[in-house]
N, C-alpha and C positions, 0 to 999 in steps of 0.2 A: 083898579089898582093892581099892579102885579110887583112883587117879590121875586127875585131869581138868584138864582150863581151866576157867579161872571167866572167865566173861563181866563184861565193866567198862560200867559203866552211870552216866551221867554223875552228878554230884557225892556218888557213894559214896565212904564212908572208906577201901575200897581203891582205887579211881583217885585219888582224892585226892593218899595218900601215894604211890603210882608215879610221881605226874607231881613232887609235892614232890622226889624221889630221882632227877627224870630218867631216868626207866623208860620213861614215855609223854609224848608233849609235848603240853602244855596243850592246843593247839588241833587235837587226834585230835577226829574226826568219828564220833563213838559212836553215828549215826542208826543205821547197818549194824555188826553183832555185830562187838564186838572182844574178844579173848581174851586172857588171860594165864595162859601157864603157868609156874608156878613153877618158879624153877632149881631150888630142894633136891629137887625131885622128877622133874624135866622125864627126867630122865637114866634114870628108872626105870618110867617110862610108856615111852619109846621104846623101852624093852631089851623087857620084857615083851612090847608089839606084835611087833617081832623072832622076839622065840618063837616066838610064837604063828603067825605067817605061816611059818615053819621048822615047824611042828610041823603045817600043815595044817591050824589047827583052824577059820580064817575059811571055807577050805575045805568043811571038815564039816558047818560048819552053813549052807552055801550062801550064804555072806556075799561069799563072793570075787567071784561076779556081781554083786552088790550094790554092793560096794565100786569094783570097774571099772567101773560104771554098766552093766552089760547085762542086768541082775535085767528078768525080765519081770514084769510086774506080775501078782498072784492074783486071781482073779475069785472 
């Protein structure tokens, strides 16, 4: 199961209706990635991540450098 953002790209039917509902204001500058995470889920993508950083598994798969920024790069 995965959770994500969905990226909003100007005059799709989901920015659309976020800006219609005052979610996102009309004049958001969508040149640079804007994201939307949905509430009904947002709460269950964070717990998850939680875990998983409790459980060491960013860890395990050496993501935790990765994710600090100090991954060196593979040659």
């Amino acid at each position: 199961m995965v959770f994500n953002t969905v990226r909003l790209y100007p005059q799709a039917p989901l920015t659309r209706q976020l800006i219609r509902r005052g979610i996102l204001a009309a004049d958001q500058d969508l040149f640079y990635p804007v994201y939307y995470d949905p509430p009904a889920t947002a709460h269950v993508r964070h717990r998850l991540e939680a875990l998983c950083h409790r459980a060491m598994v960013f860890d395990r798969l050496g993501m935790d450098r990765l994710l600090a920024g100090t991954a060196q790069p593979t040659r």
